[in-house]
C-alpha positions as CSV (number, residue, x, y, z in Angstrom):
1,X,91.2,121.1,170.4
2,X,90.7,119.9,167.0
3,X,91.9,122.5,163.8
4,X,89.5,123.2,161.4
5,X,90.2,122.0,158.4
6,X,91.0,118.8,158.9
7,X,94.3,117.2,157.7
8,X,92.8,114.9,155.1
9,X,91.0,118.1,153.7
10,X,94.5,119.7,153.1
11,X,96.8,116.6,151.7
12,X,95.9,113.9,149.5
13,X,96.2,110.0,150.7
14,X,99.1,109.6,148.6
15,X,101.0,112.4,151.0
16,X,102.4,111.7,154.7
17,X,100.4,112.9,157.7
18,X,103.6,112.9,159.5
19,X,105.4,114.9,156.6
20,X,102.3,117.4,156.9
21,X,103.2,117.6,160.6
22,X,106.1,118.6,160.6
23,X,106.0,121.1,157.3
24,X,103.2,123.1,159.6
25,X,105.5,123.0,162.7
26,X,108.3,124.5,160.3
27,X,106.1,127.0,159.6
28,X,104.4,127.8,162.6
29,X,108.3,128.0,164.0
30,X,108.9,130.6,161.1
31,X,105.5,132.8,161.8
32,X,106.6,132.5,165.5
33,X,109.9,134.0,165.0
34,X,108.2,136.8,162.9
35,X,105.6,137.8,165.4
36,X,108.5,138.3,167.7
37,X,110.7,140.0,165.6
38,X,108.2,142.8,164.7
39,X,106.7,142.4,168.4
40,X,103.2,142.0,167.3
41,X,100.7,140.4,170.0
42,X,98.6,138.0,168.0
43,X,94.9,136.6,168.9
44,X,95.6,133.6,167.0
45,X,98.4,131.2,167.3
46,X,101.6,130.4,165.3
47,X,100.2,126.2,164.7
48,X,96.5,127.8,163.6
49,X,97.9,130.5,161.5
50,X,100.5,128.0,159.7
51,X,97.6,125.4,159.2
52,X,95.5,128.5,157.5
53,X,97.9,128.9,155.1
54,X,98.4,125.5,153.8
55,X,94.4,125.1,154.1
56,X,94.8,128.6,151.5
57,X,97.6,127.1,149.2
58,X,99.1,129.9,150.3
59,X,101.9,127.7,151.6
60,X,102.8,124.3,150.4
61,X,105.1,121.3,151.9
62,X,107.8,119.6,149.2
63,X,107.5,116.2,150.5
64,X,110.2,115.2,149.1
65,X,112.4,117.4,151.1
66,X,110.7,116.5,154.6
């Protein structure tokens, strides 16, 4: 299953697809651990939500610290 939107939507060429990667598992690691500390049951999952947010600018990866 592809997600919608696409990675070269979200970062610019100048940016690492690999660095992307792994800023979204971070994150979808971080939403994870949320959802079960407040025991929610979510429709969606962690990877979609996290992707979401940096689709939204809502979250953004430092490259430089990756």
């Amino acid at each position: 299953m592809m997600l919608k939107p696409a990675m070269y939507q979200i970062i610019s060429k100048k940016d690492s697809y690999y660095k992307f990667v792994v800023a979204v598992a971070k994150r979808a690691r971080e939403i994870s651990d949320e959802i079960d500390e407040q025991k929610i049951v979510c429709e969606e999952k962690p990877v979609k939500m996290a992707v979401d947010e940096f689709a939204k600018g809502k979250c953004r990866a430092d490259f430089s610290q990756l």
